[in-house]
N, CA, C and O of each residue as an XYZ file, in Angstrom:
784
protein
N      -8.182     -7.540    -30.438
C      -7.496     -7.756    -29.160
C      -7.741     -6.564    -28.256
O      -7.430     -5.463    -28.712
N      -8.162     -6.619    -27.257
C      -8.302     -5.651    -25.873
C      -7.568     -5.218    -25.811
O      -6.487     -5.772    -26.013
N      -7.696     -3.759    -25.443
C      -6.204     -2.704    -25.687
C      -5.717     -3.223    -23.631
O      -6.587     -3.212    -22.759
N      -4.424     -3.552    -23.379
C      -3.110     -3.809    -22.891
C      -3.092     -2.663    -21.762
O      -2.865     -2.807    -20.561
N      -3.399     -1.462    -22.486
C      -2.663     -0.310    -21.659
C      -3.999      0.016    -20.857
O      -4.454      1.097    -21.229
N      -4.345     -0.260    -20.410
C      -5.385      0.342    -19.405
C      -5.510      1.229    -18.139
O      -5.018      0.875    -17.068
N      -6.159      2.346    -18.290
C      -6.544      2.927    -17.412
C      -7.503      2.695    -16.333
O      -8.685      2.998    -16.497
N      -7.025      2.109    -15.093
C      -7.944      1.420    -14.090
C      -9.215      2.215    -13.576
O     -10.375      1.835    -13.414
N      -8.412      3.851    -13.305
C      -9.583      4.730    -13.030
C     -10.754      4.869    -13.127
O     -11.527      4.965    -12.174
N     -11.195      4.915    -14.891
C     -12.708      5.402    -14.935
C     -13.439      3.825    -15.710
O     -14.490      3.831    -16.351
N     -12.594      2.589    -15.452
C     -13.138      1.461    -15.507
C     -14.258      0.854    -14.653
O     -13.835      1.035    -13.512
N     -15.195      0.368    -14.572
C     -16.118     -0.523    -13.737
C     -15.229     -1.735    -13.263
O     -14.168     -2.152    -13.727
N     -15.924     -2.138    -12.284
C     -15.896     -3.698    -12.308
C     -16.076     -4.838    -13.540
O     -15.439     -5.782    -14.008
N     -17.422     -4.103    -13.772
C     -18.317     -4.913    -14.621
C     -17.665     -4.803    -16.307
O     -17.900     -5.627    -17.190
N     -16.902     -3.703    -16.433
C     -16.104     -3.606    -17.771
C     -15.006     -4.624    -17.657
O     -14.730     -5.432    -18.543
N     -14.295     -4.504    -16.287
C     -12.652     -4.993    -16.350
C     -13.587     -6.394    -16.763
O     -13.370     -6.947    -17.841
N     -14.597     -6.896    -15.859
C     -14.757     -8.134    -15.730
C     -15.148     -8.927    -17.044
O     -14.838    -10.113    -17.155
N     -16.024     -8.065    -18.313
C     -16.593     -7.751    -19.737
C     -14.984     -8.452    -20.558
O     -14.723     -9.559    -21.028
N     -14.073     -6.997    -20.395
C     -12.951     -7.359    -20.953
C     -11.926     -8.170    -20.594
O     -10.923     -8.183    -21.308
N     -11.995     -8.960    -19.465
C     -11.146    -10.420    -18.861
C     -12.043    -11.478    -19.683
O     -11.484    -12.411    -20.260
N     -13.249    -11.343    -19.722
C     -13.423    -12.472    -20.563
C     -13.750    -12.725    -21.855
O     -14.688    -13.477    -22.120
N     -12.974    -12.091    -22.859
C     -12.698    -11.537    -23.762
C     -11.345    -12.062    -24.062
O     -11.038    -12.666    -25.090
N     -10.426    -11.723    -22.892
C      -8.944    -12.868    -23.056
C      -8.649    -11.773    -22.252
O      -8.177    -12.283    -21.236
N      -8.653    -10.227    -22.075
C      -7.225     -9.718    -21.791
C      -7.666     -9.544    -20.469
O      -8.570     -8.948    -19.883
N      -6.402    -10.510    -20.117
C      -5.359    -10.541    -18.849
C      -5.235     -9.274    -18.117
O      -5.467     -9.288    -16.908
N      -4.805     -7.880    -18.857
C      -4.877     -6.996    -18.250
C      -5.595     -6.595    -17.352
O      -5.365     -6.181    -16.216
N      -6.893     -6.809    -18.195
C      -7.672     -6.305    -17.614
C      -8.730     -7.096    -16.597
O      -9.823     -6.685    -16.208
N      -8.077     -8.342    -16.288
C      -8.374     -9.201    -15.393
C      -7.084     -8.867    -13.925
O      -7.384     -9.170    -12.770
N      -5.922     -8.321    -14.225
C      -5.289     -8.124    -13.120
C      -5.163     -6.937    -12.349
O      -4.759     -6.881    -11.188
N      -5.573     -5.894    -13.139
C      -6.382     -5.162    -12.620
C      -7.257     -5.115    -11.516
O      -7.141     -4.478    -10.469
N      -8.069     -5.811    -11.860
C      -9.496     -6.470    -11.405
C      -8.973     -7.148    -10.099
O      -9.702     -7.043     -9.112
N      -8.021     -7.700     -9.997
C      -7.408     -8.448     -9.042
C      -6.792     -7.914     -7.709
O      -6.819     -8.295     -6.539
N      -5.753     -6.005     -8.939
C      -5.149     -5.431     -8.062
C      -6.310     -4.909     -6.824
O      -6.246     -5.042     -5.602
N      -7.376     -4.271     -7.689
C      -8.824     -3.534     -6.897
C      -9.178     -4.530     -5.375
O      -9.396     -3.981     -4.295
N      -9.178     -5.994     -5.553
C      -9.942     -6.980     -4.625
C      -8.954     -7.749     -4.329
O      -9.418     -8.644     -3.622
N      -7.543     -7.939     -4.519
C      -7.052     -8.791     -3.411
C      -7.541     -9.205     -2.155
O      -8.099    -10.127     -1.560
N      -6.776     -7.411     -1.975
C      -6.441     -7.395     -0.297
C      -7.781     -8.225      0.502
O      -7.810     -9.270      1.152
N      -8.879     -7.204      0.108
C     -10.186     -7.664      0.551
C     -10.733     -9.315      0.505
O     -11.249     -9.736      1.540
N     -10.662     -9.921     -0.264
C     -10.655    -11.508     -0.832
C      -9.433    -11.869      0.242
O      -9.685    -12.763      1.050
N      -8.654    -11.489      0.279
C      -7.515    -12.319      1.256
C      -7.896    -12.335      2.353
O      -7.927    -13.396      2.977
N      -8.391    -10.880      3.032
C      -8.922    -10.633      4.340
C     -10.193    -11.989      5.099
O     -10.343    -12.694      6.097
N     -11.005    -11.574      3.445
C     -12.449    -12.814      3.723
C     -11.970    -14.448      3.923
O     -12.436    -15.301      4.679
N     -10.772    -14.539      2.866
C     -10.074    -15.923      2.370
C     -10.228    -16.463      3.835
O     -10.847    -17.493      4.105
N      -9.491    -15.518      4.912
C      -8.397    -16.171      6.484
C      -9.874    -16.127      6.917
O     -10.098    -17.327      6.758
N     -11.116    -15.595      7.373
C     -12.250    -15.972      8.335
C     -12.662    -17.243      8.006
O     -13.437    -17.884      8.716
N     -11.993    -17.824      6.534
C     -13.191    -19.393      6.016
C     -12.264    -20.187      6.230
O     -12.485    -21.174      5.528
N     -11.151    -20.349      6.926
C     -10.286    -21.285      7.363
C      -9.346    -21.248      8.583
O      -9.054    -20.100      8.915
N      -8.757    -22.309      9.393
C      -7.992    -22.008     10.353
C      -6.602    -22.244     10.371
O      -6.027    -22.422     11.445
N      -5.639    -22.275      8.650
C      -4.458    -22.584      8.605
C      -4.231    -21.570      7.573
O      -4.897    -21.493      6.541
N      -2.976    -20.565      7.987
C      -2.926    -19.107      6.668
C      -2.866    -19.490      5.587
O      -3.491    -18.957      4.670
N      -1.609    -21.150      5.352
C      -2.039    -21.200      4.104
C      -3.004    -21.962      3.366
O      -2.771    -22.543      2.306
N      -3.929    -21.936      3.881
C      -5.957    -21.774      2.819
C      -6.296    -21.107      3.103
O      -7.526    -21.071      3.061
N      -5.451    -19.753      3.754
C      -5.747    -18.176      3.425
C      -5.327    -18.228      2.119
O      -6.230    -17.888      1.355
N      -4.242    -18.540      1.540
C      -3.852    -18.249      0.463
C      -4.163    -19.112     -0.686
O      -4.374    -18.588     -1.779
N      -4.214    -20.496     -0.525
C      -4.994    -21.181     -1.792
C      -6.411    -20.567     -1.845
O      -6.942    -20.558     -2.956
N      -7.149    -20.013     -0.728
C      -8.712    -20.205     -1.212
C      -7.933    -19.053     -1.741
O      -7.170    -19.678     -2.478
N      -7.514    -17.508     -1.909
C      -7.533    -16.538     -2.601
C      -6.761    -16.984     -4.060
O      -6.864    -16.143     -4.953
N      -6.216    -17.872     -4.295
C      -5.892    -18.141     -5.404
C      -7.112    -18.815     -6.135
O      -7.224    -18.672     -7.352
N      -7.827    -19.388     -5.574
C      -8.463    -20.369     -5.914
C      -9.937    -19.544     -6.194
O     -10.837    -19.876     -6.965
N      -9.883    -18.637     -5.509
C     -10.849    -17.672     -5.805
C     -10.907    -16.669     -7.350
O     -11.853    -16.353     -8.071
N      -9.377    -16.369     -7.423
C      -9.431    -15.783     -8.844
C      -8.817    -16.701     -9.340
O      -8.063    -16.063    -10.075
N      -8.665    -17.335     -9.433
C      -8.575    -18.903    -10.786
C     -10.246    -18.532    -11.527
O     -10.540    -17.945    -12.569
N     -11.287    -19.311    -10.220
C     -12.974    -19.252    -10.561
C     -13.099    -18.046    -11.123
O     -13.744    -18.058    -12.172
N     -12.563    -16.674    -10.655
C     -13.127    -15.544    -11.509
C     -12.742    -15.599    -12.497
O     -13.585    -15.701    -13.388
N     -11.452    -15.567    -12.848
C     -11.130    -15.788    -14.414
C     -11.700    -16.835    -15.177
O     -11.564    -16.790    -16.399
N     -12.358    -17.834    -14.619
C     -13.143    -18.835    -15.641
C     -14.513    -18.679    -15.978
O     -15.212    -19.183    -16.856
N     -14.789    -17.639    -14.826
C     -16.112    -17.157    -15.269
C     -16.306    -15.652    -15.354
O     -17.368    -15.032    -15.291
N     -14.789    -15.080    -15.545
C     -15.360    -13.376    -15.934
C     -16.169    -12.688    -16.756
O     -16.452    -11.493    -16.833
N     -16.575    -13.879    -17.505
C     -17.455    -13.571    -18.940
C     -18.779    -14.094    -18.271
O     -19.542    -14.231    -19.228
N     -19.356    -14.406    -17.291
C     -20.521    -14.803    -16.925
C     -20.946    -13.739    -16.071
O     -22.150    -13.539    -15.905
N     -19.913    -12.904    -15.407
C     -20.179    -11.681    -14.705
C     -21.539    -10.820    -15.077
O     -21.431    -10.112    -16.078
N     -23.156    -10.795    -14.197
C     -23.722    -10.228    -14.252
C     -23.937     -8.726    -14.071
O     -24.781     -7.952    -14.523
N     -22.978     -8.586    -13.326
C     -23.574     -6.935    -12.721
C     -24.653     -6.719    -11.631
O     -24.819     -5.659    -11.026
N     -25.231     -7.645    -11.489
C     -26.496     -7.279    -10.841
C     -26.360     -6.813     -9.068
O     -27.261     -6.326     -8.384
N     -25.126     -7.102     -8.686
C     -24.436     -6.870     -7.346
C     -23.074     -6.352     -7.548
O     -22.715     -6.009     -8.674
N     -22.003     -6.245     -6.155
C     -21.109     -5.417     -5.921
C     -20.316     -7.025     -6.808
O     -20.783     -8.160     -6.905
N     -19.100     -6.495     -7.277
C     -18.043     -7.927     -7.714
C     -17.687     -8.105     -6.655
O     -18.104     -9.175     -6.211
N     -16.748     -7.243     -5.618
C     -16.811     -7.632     -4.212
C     -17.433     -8.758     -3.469
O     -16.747     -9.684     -3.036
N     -18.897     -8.684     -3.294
C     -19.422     -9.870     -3.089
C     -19.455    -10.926     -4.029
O     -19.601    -12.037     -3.519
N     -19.342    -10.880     -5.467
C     -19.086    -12.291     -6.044
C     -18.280    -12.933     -5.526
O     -18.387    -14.008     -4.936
N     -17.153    -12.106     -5.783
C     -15.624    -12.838     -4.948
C     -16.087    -13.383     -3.776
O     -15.947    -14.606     -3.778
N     -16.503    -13.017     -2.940
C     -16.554    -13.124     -1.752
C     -17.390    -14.689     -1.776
O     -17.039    -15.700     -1.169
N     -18.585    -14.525     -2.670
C     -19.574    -15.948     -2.742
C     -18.598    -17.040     -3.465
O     -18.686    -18.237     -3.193
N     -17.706    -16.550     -4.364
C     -16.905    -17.624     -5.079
C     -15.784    -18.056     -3.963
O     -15.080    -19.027     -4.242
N     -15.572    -17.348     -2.647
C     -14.322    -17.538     -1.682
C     -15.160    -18.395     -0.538
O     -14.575    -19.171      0.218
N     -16.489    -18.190     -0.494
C     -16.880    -19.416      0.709
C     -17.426    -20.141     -0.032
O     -18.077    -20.830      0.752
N     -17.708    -20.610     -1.310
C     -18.093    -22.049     -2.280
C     -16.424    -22.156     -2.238
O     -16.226    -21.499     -3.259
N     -15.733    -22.343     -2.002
C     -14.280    -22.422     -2.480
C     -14.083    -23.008     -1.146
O     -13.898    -24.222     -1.228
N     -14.063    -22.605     -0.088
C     -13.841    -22.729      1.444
C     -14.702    -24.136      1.311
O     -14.199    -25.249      1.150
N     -16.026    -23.853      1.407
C     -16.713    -24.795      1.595
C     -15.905    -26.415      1.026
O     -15.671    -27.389      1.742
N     -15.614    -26.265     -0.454
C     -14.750    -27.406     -1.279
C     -13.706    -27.483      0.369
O     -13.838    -28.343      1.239
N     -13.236    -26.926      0.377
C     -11.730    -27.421      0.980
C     -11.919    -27.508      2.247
O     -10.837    -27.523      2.833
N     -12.755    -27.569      2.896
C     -13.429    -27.908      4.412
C     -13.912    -29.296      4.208
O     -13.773    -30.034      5.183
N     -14.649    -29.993      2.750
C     -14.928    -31.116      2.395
C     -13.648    -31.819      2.158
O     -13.722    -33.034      2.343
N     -12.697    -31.444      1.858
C     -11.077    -32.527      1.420
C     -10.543    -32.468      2.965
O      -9.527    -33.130      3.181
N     -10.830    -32.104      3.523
C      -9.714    -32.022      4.975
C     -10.564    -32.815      5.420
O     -11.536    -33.195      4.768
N     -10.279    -33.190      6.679
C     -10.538    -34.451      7.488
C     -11.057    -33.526      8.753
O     -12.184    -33.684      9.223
N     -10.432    -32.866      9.093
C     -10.575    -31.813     10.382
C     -10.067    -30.453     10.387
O      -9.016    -30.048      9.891
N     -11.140    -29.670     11.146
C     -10.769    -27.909     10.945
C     -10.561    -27.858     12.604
O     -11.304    -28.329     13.465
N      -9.370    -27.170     12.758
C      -9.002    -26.113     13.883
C      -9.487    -25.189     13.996
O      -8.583    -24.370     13.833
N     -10.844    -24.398     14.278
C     -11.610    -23.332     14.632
C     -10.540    -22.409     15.446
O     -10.393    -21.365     14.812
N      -9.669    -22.425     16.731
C      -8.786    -21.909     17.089
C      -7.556    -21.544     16.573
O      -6.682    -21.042     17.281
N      -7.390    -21.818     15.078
C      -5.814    -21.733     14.951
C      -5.324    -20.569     13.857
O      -4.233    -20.328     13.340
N      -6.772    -19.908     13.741
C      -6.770    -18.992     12.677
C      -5.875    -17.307     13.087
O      -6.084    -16.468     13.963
N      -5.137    -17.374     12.277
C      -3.991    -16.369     12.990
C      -4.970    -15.009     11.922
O      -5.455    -15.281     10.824
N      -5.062    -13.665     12.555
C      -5.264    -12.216     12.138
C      -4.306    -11.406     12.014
O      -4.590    -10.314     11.523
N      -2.785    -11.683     12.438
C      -2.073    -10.053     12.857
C      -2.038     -9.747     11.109
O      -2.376     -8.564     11.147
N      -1.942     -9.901     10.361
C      -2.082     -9.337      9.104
C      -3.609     -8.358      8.898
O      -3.689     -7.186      8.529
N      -4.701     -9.291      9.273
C      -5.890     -8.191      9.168
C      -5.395     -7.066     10.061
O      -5.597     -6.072      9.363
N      -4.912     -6.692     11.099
C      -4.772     -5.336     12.002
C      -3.664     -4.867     11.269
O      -3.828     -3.652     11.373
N      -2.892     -4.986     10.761
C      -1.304     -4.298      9.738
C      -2.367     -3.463      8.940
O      -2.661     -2.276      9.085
N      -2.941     -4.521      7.935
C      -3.823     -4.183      6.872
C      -5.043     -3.031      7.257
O      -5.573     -2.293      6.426
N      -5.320     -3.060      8.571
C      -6.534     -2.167      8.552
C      -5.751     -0.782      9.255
O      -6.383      0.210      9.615
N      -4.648     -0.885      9.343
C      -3.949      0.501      9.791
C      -3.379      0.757     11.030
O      -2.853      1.779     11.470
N      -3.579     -0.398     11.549
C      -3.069     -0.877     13.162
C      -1.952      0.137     13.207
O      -1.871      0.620     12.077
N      -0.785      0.835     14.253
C       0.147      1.031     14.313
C       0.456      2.484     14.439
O      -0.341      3.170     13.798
N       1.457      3.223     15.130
C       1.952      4.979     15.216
C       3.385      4.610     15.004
O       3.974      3.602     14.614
N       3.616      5.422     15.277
C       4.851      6.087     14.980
C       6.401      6.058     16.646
O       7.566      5.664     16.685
N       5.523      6.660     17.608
C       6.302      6.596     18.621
C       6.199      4.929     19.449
O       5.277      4.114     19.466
N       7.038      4.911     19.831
C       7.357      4.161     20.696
C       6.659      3.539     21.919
O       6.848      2.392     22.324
N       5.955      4.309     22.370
C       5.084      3.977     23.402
C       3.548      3.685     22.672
O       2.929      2.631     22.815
N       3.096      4.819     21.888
C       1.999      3.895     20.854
C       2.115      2.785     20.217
O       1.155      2.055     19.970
N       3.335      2.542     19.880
C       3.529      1.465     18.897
C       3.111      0.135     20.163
O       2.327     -0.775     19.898
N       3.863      0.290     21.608
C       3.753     -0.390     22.192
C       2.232     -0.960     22.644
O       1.717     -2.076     22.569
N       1.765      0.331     23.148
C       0.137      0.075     23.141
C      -0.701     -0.596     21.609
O      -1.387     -1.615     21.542
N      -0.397      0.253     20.638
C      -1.200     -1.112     19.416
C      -0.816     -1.826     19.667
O      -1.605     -2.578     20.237
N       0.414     -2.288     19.577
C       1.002     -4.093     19.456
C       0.068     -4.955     20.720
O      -0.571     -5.999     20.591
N       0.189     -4.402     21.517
C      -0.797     -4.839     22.633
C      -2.221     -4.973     22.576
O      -2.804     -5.846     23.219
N      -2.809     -4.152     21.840
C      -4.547     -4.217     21.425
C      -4.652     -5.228     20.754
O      -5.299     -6.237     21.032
N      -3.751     -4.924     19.436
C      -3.711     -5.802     18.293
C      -3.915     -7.131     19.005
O      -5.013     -7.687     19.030
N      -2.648     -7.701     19.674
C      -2.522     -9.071     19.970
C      -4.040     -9.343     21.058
O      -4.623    -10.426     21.114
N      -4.241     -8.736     21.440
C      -5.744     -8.457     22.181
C      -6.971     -9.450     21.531
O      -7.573    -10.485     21.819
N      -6.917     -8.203     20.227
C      -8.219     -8.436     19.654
C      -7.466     -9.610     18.555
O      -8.333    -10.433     18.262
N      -6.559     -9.834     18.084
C      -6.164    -10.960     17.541
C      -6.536    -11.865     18.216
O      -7.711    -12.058     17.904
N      -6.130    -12.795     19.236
C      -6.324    -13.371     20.204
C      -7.551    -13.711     20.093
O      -8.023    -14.686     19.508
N      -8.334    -12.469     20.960
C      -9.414    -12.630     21.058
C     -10.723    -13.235     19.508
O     -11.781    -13.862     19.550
N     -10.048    -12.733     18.528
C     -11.063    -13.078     17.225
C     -10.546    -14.851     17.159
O     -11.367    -15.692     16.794
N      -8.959    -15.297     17.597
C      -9.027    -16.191     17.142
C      -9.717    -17.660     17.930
O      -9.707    -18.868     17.695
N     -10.337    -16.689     19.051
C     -11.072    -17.793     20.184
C     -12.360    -17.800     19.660
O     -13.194    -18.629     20.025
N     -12.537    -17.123     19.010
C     -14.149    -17.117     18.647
C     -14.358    -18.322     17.015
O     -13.612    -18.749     16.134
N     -15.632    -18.429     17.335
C     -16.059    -19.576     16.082
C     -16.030    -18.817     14.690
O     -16.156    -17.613     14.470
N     -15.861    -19.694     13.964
C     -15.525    -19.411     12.541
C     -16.223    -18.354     11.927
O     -15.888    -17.393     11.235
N     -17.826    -19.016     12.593
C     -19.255    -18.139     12.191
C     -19.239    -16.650     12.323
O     -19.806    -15.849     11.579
N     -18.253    -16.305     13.743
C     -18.336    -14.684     14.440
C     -17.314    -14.343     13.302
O     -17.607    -13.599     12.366
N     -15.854    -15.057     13.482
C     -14.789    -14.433     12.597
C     -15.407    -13.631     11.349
O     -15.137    -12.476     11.019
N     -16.544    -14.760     10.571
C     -16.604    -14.176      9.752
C     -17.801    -13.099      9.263
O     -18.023    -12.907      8.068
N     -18.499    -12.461     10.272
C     -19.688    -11.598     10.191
C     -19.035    -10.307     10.707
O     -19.520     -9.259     10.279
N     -17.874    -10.220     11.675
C     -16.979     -9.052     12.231
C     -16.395     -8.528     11.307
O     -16.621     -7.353     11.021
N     -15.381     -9.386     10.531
C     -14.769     -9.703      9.111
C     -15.595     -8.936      7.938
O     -15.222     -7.890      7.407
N     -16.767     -9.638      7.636
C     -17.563     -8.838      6.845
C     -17.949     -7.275      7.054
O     -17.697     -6.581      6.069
N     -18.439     -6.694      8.015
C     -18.812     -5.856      8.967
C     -18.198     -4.920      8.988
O     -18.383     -3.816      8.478
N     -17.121     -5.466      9.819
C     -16.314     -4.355     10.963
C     -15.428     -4.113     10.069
O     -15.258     -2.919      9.821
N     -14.587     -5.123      9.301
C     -13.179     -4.805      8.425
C     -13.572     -4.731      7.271
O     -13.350     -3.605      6.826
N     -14.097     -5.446      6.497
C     -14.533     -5.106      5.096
C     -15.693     -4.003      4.972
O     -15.925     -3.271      4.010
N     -16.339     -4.078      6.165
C     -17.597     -2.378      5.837
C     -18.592     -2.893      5.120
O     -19.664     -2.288      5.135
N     -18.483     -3.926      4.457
C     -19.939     -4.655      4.083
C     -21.178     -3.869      4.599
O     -21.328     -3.768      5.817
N     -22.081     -3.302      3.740
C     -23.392     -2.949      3.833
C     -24.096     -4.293      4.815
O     -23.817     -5.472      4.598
N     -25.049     -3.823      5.915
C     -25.852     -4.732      6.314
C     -26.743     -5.896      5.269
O     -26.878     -7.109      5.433
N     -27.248     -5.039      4.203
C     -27.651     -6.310      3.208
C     -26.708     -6.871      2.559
O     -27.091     -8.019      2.334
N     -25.548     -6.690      2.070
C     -24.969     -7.150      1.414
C     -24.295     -8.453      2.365
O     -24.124     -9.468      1.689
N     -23.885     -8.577      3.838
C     -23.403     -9.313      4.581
C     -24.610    -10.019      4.516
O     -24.504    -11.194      4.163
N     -25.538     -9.671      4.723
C     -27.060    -10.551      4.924
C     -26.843    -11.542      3.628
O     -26.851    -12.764      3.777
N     -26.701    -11.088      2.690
C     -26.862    -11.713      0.934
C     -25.900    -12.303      0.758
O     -25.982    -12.748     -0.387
N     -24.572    -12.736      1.407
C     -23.637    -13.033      1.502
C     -23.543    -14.080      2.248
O     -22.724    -14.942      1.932
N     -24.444    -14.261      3.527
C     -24.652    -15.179      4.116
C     -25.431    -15.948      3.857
O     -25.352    -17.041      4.417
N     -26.600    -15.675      2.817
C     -27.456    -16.560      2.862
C     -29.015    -16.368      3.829
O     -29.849    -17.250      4.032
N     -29.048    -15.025      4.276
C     -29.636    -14.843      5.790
C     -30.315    -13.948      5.609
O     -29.973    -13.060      4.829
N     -31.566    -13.911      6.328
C     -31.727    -12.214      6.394
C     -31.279    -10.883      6.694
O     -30.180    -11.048      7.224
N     -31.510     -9.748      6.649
C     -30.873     -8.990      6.945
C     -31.446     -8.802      9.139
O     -30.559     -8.225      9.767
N     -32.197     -9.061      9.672
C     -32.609     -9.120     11.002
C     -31.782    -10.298     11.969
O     -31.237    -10.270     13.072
N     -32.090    -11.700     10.548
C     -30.841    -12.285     10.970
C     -29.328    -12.192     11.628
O     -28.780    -12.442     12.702
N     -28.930    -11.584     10.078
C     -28.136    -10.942     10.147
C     -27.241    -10.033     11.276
O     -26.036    -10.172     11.486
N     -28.102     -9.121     11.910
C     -28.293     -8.219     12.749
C     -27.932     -8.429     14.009
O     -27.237     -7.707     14.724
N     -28.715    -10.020     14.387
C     -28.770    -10.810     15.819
C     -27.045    -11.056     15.232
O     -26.074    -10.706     15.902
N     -26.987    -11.430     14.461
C     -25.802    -12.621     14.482
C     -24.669    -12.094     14.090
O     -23.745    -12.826     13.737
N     -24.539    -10.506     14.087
C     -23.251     -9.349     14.255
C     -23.209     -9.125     15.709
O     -22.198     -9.208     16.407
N     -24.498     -8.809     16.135
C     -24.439     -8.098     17.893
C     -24.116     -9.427     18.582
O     -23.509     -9.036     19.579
N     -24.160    -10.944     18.660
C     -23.507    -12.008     19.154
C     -22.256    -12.185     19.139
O     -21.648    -12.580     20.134
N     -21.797    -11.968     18.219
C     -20.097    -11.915     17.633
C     -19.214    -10.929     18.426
O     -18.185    -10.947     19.103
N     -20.424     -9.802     17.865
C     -19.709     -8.418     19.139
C     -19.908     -8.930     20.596
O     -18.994     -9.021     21.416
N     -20.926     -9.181     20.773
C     -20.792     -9.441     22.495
C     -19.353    -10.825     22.892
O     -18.377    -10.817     23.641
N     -19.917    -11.814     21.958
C     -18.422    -12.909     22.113
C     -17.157    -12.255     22.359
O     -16.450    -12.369     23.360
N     -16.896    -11.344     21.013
C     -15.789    -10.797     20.941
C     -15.335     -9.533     22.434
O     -14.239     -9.215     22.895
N     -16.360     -9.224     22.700
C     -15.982     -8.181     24.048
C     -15.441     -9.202     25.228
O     -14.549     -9.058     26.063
N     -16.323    -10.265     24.960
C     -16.418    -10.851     26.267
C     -15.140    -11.983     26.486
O     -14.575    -12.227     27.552
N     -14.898    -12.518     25.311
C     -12.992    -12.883     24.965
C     -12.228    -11.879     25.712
O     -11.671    -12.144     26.777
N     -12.198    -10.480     25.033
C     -11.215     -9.255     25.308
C     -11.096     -9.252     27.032
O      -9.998     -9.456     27.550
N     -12.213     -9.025     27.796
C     -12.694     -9.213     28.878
C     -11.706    -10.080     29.617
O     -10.701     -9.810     30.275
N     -12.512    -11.583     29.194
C     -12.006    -12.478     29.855
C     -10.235    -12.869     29.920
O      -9.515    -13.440     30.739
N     -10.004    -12.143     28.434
C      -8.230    -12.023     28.488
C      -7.883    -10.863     29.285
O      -6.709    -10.545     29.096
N      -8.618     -9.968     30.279
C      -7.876     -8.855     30.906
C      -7.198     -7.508     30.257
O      -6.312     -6.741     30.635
N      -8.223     -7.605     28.845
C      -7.606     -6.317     28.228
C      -8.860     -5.166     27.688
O     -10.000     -5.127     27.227
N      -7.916     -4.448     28.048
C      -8.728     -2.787     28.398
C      -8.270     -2.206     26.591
O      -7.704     -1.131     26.786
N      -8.284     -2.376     25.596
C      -8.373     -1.821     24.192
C      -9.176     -0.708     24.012
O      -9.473     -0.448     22.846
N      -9.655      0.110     25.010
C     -10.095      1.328     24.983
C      -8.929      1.957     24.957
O      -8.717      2.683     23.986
N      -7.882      1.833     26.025
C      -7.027      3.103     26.505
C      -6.741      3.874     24.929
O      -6.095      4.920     24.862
């Protein structure tokens, strides 16, 4: 039996993922604590209702745990998740009848990425960007949500977003600087200055 008490620190991915499929749990929630957040973040760009923000992230480590023992190594686990969260999306875009491209709410991605001060008058100005660029991401197509998403909030390596998409990395490239220009040009067209 897999020793229980685990030290997350000087673990891999590729170990926790070794010893989840093996049986222990531990060391599958672990694995879970490391990539939530991130998997949740990706979960909300592949849908436009929060909650299939939250089934695809369930539904995402359900699949990892059924295949933690198939875990290659040969890439980041990060991006597995991430490939097991848009085959997952993809399923549940096929059971629905119709997607709302507009209805995809973010103020959790800006909490999560550190949005926010302390005084009163900053607080006022984030809350104001935030709802800005919230807004603004949620006018944009699914496609931008989710290459900014990859990119800008998750930090995704240029190949790895490329490999993730399916795309090249030049591809790739065009189809971040489109998103960015969309996304300025939303901000724009809503009358907000997110420089100050």
């Amino acid at each position: 039996m897999p020793d229980s008490h685990l030290d997350p620190g000087p673990l891999t991915d590729a170990a926790l993922l070794a010893r989840a499929g093996a049986g222990d749990r531990r060391a599958f929630d672990l694995f879970v604590e490391r990539h939530q957040a991130s998997v949740f973040r990706f979960a909300r760009t592949q849908v436009s209702r929060p909650e299939d923000g939250e089934d695809l992230l369930q539904q995402t480590f359900l699949s990892a745990w059924q295949a933690a023992g198939t875990f290659r190594g040969d890439g980041p686990a990060r991006g597995w998740l991430f490939t097991i969260t848009r085959h997952a999306a993809t399923r549940l875009r096929q059971r629905q009848t119709r997607e709302a491209l507009d209805d995809t709410p973010v103020e959790d991605l800006g909490v999560q990425a550190g949005w926010g001060q302390s005084n009163p008058e900053g607080l006022a100005i984030r809350h104001e960007r935030h709802t800005a660029i919230a807004s603004a991401l949620a006018a944009l197509p699914a496609e931008d949500r989710e290459i900014l998403t990859l990119r800008d909030l998750e930090g995704t390596s240029g190949e790895e977003a490329a490999a993730l998409l399916g795309v090249g990395l030049a591809a790739m490239k065009s189809r971040l600087h489109r998103a960015r220009l969309r996304l300025a040009a939303e901000l724009r067209k809503g009358g907000h200055d997110v420089a100050r």
